[in-house]
N, C-alpha and C positions, 0 to 999 in steps of 0.2 A: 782431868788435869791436863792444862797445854802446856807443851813440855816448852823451857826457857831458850830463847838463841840467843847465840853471842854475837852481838853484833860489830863489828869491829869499827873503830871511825874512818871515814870516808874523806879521802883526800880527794879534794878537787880543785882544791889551786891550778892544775895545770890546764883542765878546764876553760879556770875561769880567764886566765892569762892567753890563753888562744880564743878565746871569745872575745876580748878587752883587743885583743891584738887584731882580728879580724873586721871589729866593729872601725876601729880608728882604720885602716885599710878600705874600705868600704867609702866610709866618710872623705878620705880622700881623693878618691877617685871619681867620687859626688864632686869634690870642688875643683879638682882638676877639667872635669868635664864641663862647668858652668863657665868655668874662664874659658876654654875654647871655644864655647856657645857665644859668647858677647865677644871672643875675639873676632867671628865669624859673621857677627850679627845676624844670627840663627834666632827664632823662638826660644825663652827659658820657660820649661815649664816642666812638671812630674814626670811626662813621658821621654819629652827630649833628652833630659838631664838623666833618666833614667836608662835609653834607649845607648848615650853614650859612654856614661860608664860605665855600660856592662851589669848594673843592678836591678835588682826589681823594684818596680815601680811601689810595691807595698812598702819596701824598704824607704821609698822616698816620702812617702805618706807619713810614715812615723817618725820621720827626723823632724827634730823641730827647726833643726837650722838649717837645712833644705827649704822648709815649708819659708822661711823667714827669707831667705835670698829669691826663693821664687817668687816671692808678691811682690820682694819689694822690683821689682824688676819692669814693671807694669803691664805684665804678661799674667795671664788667667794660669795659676797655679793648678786648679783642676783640667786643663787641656792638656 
């Protein structure tokens, strides 16, 4: 016999709200850092972008709007 547990429900709203909140934080820093790039007329690319604002460069892999401002840029998005 396996005895029953009670599982109580899991709050994780706050979670997800400091996740939600870190991700857009992130994301800005990402596009604050591509406008200094083109103010500078710097290379825009995964590592630059990534190198300036302080995030990882996997992070910049997985943003789609990263990846979108990077090409469109005429700059090789994988350098």
């Amino acid at each position: 016999m396996t005895p029953k547990t009670s599982q109580k429900p899991q709050n994780i709203e706050g979670l997800r709200k400091a996740a939600r909140q870190k991700a857009e934080e992130t994301r800005r820093r990402a596009e604050e850092a591509i406008a200094l790039l083109l103010k500078e007329q710097r290379p825009i690319n995964f590592k630059t972008v990534a190198e300036t604002a302080q995030i990882s460069t996997a992070w910049s892999y997985s943003s789609p709007a990263l990846s979108t401002g990077a090409q469109g840029t005429g700059e090789d998005p994988s350098t």
